[in-house]
N, C-alpha and C positions, 0 to 999 in steps of 0.2 A: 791314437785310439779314436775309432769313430765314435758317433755321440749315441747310436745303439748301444755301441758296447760300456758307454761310461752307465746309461740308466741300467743295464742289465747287471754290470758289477758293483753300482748303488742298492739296486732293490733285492736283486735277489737273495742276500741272507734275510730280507723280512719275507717273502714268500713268493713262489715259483713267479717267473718273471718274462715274460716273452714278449717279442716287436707283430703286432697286429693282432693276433689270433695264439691262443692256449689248446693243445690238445690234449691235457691231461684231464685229470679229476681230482684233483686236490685244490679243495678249499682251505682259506682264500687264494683267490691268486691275481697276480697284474698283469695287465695289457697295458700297452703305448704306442704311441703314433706321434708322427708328425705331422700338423695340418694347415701350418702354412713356415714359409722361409723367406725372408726381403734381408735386401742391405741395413744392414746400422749404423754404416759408417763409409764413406767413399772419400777418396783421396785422389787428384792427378786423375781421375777417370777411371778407376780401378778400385774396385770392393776391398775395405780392406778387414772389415767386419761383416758377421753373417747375424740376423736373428732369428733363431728357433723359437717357434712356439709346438709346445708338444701336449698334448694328454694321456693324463695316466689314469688308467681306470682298474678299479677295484672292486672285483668280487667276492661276496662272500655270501653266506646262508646262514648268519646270525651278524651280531653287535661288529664292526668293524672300528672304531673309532681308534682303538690303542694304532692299531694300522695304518692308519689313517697320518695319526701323528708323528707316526713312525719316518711313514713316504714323505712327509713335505719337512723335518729336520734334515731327512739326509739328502734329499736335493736343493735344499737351501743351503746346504754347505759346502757343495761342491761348486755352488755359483747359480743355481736356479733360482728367480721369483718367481712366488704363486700370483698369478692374476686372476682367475677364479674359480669355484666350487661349485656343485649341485649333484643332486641325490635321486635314485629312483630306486622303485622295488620291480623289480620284472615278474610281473603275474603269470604269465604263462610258466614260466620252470621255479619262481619261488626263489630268487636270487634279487639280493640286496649288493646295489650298483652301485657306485662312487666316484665322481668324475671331476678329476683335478685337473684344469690347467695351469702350464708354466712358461714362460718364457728365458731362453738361455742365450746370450749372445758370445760369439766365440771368434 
């Protein structure tokens, strides 16, 4: 299984779940990305670990928090660390932003 498909079949029973971009209209919903990939581990000359570090971000148009907690038990159990957090509100369209990063080596 790629490692899109692992965050898509983690997240999505908490709420619509997509890789870069969301084209629906249902709040909340998740976006992810990957935004960087290096060795963790080399061997003989050859990678024999990968580390992902990815962000998952969280929309919504009220309190997100239950959600929130929701995202980082269930990618911490699949093997994800959070490394870190931060929050905005997007004034222009009135949406409360939530920006988790994680690191997954595999």
């Amino acid at each position: 299984m790629s490692l899109n498909n692992l965050i898509i079949n983690t997240l999505s029973p908490l709420a619509p779940t997509s890789f870069l971009t969301y084209s629906g209209s249902v709040f909340p919903h998740i976006t992810f990305f990957e935004f960087n990939q290096q060795a963790a581990l080399n061997a003989d000359d050859s990678e024999e670990m990968t580390s992902y570090s990815i962000q998952v971000d969280i929309w919504s148009l009220g309190d997100y928090t239950n959600l929130v907690d929701q995202v980082k038990t269930s990618l911490k159990a699949i093997g994800f660390r959070r490394t870190n957090e931060t929050e905005f509100y997007e004034n222009d369209t009135k949406i409360y932003h939530k920006v988790l990063r994680f690191n997954f080596v595999n």
